[in-house]
C-alpha positions in Angstrom: 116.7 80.7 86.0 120.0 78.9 86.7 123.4 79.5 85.8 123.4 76.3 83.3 120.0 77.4 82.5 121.4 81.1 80.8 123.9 79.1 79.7 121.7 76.9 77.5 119.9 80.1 76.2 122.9 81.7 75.3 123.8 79.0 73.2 120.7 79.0 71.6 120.8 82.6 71.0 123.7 82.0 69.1 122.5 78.8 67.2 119.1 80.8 66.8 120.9 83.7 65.4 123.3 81.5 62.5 120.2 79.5 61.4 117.7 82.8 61.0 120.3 84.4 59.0 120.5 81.5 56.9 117.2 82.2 55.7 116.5 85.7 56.1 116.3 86.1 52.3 114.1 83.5 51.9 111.5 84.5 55.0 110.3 87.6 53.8 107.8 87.3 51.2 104.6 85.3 52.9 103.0 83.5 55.3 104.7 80.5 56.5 104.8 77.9 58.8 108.5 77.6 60.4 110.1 75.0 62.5 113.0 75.7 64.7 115.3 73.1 66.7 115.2 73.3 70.1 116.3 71.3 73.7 118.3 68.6 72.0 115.8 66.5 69.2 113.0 68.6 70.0 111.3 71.0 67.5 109.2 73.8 67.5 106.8 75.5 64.9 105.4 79.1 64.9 103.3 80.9 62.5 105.2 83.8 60.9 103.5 86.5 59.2 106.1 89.4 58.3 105.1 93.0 57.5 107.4 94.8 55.5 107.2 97.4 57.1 106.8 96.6 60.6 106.9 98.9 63.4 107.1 95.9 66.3 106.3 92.1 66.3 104.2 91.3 68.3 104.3 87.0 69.8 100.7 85.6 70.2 100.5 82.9 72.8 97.2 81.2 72.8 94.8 80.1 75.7 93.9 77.0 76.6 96.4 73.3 75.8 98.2 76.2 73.5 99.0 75.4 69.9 97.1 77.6 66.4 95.1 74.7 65.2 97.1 74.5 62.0 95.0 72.9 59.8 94.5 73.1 55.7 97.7 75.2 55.7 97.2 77.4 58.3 95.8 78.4 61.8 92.5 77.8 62.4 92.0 78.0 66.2 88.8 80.0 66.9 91.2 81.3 70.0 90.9 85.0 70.3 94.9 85.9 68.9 94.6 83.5 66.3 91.7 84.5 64.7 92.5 88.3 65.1 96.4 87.3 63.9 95.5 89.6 60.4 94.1 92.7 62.7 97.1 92.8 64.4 99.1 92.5 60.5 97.2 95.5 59.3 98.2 97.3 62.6 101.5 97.1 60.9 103.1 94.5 63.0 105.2 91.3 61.8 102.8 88.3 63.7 104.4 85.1 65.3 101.7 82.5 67.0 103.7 80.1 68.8 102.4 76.4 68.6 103.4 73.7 70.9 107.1 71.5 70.9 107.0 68.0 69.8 107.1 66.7 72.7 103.8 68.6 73.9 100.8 67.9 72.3 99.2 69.8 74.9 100.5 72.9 77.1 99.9 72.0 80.9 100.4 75.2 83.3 103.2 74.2 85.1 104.3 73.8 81.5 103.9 77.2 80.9 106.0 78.6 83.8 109.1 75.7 82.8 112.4 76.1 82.3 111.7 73.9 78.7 109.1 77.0 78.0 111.3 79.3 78.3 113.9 77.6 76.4 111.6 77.0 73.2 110.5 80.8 73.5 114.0 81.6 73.4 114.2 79.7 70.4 111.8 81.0 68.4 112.9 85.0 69.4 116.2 84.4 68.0 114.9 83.3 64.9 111.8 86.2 64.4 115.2 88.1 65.8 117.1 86.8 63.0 114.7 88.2 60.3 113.5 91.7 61.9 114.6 93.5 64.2 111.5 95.0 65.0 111.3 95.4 68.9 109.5 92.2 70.2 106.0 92.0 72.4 104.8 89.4 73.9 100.9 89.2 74.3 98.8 86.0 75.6 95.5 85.4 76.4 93.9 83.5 79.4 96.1 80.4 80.0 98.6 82.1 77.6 99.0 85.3 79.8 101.1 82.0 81.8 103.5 82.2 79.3 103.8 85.7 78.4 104.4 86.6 82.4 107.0 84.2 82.7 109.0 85.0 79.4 108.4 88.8 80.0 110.5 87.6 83.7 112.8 85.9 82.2 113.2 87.1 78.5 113.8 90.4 79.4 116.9 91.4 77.4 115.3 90.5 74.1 111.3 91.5 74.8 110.2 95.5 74.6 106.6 94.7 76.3 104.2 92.1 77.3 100.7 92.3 77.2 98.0 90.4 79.3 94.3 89.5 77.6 91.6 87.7 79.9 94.6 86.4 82.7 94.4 84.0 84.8 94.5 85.7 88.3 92.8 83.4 90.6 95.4 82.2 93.0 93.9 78.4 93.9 95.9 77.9 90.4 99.5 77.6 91.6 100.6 79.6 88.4 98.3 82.1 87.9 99.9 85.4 86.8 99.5 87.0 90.2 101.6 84.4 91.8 104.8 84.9 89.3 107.5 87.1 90.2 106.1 90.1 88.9 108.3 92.3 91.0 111.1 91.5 88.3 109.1 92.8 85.2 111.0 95.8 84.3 109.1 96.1 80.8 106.1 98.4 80.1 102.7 96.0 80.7 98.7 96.3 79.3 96.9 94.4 81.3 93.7 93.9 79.3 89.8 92.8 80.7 86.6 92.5 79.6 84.1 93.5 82.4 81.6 90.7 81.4 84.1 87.9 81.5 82.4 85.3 83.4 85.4 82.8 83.7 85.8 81.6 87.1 89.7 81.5 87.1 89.6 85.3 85.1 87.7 87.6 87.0 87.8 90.7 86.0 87.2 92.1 89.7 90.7 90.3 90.3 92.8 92.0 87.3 94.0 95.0 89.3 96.0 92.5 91.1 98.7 92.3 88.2 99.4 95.4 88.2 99.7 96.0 92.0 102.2 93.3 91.6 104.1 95.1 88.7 106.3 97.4 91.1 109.1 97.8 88.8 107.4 98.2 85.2 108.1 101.7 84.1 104.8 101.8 82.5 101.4 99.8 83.2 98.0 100.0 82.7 94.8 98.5 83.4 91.8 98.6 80.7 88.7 97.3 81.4 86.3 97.1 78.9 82.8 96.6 77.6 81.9 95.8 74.3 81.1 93.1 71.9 78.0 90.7 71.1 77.0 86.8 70.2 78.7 85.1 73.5 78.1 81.6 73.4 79.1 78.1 75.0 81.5 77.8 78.0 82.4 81.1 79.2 85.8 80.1 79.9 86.6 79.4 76.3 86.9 81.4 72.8 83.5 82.6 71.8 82.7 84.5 75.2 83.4 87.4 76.4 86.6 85.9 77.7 87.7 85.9 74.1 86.2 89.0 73.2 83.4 88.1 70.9 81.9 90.6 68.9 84.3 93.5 69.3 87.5 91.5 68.1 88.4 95.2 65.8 88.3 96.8 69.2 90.1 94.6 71.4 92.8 94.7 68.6 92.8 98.4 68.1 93.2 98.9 71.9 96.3 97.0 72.2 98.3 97.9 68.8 97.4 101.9 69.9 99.3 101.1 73.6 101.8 98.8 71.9 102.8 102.0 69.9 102.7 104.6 72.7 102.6 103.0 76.1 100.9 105.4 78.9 99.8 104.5 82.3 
């Protein structure tokens, strides 16, 4: 980023901060649906489940135009980390699913490699910040692992991990994950797979690439894995093996057990 860039997140680091402790009392007791300010007249909402006694928070980016589907109250998005956001709770982890700014109905990818991205990430952290101070992880999942790569680049100071479900690798898409500066991740990484996934843009056979790319995380890992049942409808989308159907407990279980001891 640029030097005005850091500039603008260390002011809203500091904004962040005074607002979240303005209303850490009131942000403990249940799920909510919080809004932040961010980039001038913009806003931001994220889903905020806190545990009270959480050993990490862990910061769900979703696949696909982004957003939870918050409908009737709450998320709704058949997505893979929203409809697992309460298996990741009961793993003992504070949840945040980050929806989309006002000014983005819809995540594009070079969206999800921006400057503005990063900026409204840096947002919300300072807030979840404000309320725990459980060490952060990032996780996304396909179009999300976008997001996750770039703010576990540039977010480093304030992120313990990252975490990578179904990634975009394939390198005809400018901003696949392989294609970000990967060399500067200096964070422990899961790179997570499923063998069957039959996504043309998240081969499995292409995964390893990540984490050849990864040549200053002190700890990384590739899991590939099999599993699950009921696949259905476009494979690139939620209810495939791309999204893990049928072995959702699994796929959970598998990343809250690295989360709390990361091993290559």
């Amino acid at each position: 980023m640029s030097t005005s860039a850091n500039n603008l997140v260390r002011c809203i680091t500091a904004l962040g901060l005074t607002i979240g402790l303005l209303w850490t009392g009131a942000a403990q007791a249940a799920d909510a649906l919080l809004q932040v300010q961010t980039r001038g007249t913009e806003k931001i909402n994220y889903w905020w489940m806190p545990h009270d006694k959480a050993i990490a928070t862990v910061v769900l980016f979703p696949g696909g135009p982004g957003g939870m589907g918050y409908r009737n109250g709450q998320p709704e998005s058949s997505n893979f980390l929203v409809r697992t956001r309460q298996a990741f709770f009961d793993q003992g982890f504070n949840v945040v699913i980050v929806g989309n700014p006002t000014d983005q109905r819809a995540l594009s990818n070079s969206w999800r490699v921006s400057r503005s991205h990063v900026l409204d990430t840096a947002t919300i952290l300072n807030d979840v910040l404000a309320r725990s101070q459980a060490p952060i992880w990032i996780i996304g999942t396909s179009k999300g692992t976008m997001s996750a790569a770039t703010m576990g680049i540039e977010l480093q100071d304030r992120i313990s991990g990252i975490v990578l479900t179904s990634s975009v690798t394939a390198e005809r898409v400018p901003e696949s994950v392989p294609l970000q500066a990967l060399d500067r991740i200096k964070l422990p990484v899961l790179v997570y797979h499923h063998r069957e996934d039959a996504c043309s843009v998240t081969p499995p056979g292409e995964a390893h690439l990540i984490t050849d790319r990864l040549t200053a995380s002190p700890v990384k890992k590739l899991m590939l894995v099999s599993g699950g049942a009921g696949a259905s409808g476009d494979p690139c989308e939620a209810l495939h093996f791309h999204g893990f159907i049928g072995m959702e407990s699994q796929a959970v279980a598998d990343i809250a057990n690295w989360i709390k001891n990361p091993q290559p």
